[in-house]
C-alpha positions in Angstrom: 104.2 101.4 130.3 105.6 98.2 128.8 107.9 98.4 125.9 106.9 96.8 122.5 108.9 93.4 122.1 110.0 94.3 118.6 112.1 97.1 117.7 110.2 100.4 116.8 111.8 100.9 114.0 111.0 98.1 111.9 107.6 98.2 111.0 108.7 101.5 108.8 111.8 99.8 107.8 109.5 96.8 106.1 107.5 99.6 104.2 110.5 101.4 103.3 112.0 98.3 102.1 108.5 97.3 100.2 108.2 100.7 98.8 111.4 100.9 97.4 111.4 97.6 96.0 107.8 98.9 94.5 109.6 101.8 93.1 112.4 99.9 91.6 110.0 97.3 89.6 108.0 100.5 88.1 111.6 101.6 87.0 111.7 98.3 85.1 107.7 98.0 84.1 107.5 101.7 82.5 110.5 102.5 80.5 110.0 98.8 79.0 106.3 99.6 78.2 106.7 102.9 76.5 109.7 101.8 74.7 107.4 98.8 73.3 104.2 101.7 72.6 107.2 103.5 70.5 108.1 100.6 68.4 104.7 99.6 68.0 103.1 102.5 66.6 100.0 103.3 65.4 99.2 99.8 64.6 100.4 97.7 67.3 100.7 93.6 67.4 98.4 91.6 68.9 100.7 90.6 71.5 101.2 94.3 72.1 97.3 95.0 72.3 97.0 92.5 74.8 99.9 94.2 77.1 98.4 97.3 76.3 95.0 96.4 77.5 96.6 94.7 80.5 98.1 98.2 81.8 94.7 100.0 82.9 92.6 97.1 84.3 96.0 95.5 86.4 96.0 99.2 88.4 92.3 99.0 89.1 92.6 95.8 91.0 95.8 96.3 92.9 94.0 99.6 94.0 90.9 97.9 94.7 92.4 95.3 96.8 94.8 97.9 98.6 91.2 99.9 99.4 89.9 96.7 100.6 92.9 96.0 102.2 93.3 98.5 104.5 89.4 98.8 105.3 89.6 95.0 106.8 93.2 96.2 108.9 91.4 99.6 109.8 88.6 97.5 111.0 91.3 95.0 112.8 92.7 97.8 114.6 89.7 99.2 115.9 88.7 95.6 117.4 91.8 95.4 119.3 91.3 99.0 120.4 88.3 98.3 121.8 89.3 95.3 123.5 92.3 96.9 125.0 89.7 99.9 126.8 87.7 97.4 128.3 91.1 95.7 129.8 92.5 97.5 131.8 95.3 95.5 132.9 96.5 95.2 129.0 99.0 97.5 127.7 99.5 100.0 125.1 102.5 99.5 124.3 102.0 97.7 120.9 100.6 100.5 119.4 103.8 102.7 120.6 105.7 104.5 117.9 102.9 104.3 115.5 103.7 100.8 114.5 100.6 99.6 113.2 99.9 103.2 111.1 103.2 101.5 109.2 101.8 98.0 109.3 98.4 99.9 107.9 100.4 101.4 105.0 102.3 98.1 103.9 98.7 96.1 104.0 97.7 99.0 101.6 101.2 98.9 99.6 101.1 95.5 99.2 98.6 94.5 96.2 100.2 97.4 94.4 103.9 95.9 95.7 102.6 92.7 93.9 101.5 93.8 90.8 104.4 96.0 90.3 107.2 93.5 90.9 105.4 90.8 88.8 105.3 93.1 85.7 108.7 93.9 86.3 109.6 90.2 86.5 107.3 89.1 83.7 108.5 92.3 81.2 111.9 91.7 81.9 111.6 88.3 80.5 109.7 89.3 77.8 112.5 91.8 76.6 115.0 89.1 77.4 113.5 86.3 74.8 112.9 89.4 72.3 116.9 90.8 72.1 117.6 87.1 71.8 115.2 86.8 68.7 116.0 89.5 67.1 120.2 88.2 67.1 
């Protein structure tokens, strides 16, 4: 059996990395926008509507585009699959250590990865001008 020419590992390294990065923008994006729901109150600025609004449909299209995501790799792999049983003379070995199941869960991670760490980036600046309007 021929060994893969990248190191097993690091297809779940990458998604680790990815997730975690994921993980740290939500630690940004949520205490941020529940901080601004507190201060806004029952009747919040426009400005806060409009980031309000934002926080149901943005969710709904990074999952959408994950779903659709994975559904084109899913179909990808099972291409390759198939061309693999009617070669004989070709090699397993890049599907050894359940590499592209890892590569299959960062194409899913990453609309979601995107959305996240833009919120985060864009939030954070917003917060930034505020404190600096408010002194």
């Amino acid at each position: 059996m021929a060994r893969p020419a990248f190191p097993p590992w690091l297809p779940w390294t990458q998604l680790a990395l990815q997730a975690g990065e994921m993980l740290m923008a939500s630690s940004v994006v949520i205490p941020v926008r529940l901080g601004r729901m507190a201060v806004a109150g029952p009747k919040p600025s426009p400005r806060d509507q409009r980031e309000f609004a934002r926080m149901g449909p943005e969710k709904l299209q990074a999952g959408m585009e994950s779903f659709f995501a994975v559904g084109v790799a899913l179909q990808q792999m099972q291409w390759k699959l198939l061309a693999q049983m009617w070669q004989p003379w070709t090699h397993f070995g890049q599907h050894a250590h359940g590499a592209p199941w890892a590569q299959l869960a960062g194409t899913a991670l990453t609309p979601i990865h995107r959305a996240a760490t833009a919120n985060a980036r864009r939030l954070t600046r917003i917060k930034a001008r505020t404190r600096k309007a408010r002194r």
